[in-house]
N, C-alpha and C positions, 0 to 999 in steps of 0.2 A: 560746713554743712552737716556732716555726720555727728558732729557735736548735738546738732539741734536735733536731727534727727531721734538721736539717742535719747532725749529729755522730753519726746512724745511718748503719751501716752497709748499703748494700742490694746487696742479692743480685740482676744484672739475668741469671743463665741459664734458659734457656729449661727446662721440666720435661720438654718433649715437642718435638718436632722438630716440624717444618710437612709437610706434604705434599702439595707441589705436582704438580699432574696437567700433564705434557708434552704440548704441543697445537702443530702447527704447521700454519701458515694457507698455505695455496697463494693468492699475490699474482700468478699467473702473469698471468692475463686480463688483472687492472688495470695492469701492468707494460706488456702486451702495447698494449693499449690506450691510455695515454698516451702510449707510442712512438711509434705511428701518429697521432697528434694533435699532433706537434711535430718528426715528420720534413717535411721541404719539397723538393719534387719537384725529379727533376735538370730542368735547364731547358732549354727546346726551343730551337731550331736559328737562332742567329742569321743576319742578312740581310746578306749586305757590298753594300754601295754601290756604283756603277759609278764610270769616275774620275771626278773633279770639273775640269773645266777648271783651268790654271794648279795643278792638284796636285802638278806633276813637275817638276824640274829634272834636271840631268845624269847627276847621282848619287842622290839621292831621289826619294821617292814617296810622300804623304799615301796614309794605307787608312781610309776609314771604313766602319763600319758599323751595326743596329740590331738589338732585337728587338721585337715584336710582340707581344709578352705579359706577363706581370707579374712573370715569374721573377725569384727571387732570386738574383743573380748577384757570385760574389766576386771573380773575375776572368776575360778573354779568355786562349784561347790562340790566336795568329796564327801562320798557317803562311805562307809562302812558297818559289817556287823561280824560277827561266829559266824558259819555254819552250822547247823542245824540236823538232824539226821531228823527231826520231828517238822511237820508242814508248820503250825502257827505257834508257835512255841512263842509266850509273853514274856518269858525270862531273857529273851535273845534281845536286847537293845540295840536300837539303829544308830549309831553316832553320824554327827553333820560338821565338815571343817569348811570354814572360806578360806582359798585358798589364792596367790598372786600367779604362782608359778604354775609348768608345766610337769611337777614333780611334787613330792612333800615324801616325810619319813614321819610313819606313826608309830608312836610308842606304848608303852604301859599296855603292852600285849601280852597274851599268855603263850607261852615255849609250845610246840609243837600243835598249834591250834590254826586250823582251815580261817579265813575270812575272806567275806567276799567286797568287792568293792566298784561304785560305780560313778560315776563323773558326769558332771553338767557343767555347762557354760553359762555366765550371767554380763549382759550389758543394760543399755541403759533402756531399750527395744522391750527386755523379756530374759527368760532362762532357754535353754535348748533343751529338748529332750535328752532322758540321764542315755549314757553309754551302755554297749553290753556291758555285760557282768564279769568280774572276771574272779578267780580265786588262787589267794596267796596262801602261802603257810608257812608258821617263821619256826625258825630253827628248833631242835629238841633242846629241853638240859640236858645240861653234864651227867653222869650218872654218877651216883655216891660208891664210889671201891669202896669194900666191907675188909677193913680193915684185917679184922681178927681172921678173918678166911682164908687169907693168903698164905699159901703153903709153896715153897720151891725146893729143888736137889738142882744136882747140877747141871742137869743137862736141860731141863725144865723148871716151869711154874706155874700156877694158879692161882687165877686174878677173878674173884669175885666181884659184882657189881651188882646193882639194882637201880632202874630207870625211876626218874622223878615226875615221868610226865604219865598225864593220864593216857593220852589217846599211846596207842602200840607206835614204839620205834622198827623203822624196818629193818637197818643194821648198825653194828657199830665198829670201828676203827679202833685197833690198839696198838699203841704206837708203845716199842721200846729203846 
């Protein structure tokens, strides 16, 4: 019987259409709703560090800093400049680093020169507002011994120098 079955012919059209009723569901709320359940706040205002002893050399300056809260954070953006003894001074350039860490060391600085520096946080929310301000200053140069100057006897001597840096050194160390 399934044989015969099989070797009929069958008619699979419909005799009458379907009549589906057009309904559309406003998903707004729930939309709305899960939004706000999986956005994650821009993150507050990170803390920069004051310097750390031995953070500075002639040309660099270690910048650390923290936050205090539990923000999610994808990365810093560090700002720095000079200081300035004149209020808007156009020669003073702002530089901007993105940064992973809670730290970075900047380089290609000038020896004995103030700068100031300030910290923000970036997620995927917003930025946070920049940190206090805070100011670094990296190490003096060396200073050049004048060679020809140098006069001793025996129980003494004298050591001539002249400093490389503009701004005034406050002391110096002489080691024999």
């Amino acid at each position: 019987r399934l044989e015969e079955f099989l070797k009929q012919e069958v008619n699979l059209e419909l005799s009458t259409l379907p009549d589906f009723e057009e309904r559309v569901i406003d998903v707004s709320e729930v939309e709305q709703l899960m939004n706000s359940i999986n956005a994650i706040p821009a993150p507050c205002a990170p803390v920069i560090n004051p310097q750390a002893p031995n953070a500075a050399t002639g040309t660099s300056l270690r910048v650390c800093w923290g936050l205090f809260s539990d923000d999610t954070v994808e990365c810093y953006q560090l700002c720095y400049q000079p200081v300035s003894n004149e209020r808007h001074s156009d020669g003073q350039a702002e530089h901007t680093l993105k940064v992973k860490e809670t730290y970075c060391t900047i380089t290609d600085l000038l020896p004995n020169t103030q700068y100031e520096f300030w910290v923000s946080a970036l997620n995927a929310s917003g930025i946070s507002p920049p940190s206090e301000r805070a100011v670094y200053v990296t190490a003096p140069s060396p200073p050049i011994i004048k060679n020809k100057k140098i006069r001793s006897c025996e129980n003494a001597a004298l050591v001539c120098w002249e400093s490389r840096d503009i701004n005034p050194v406050d002391s110096y160390t002489v080691e024999l």
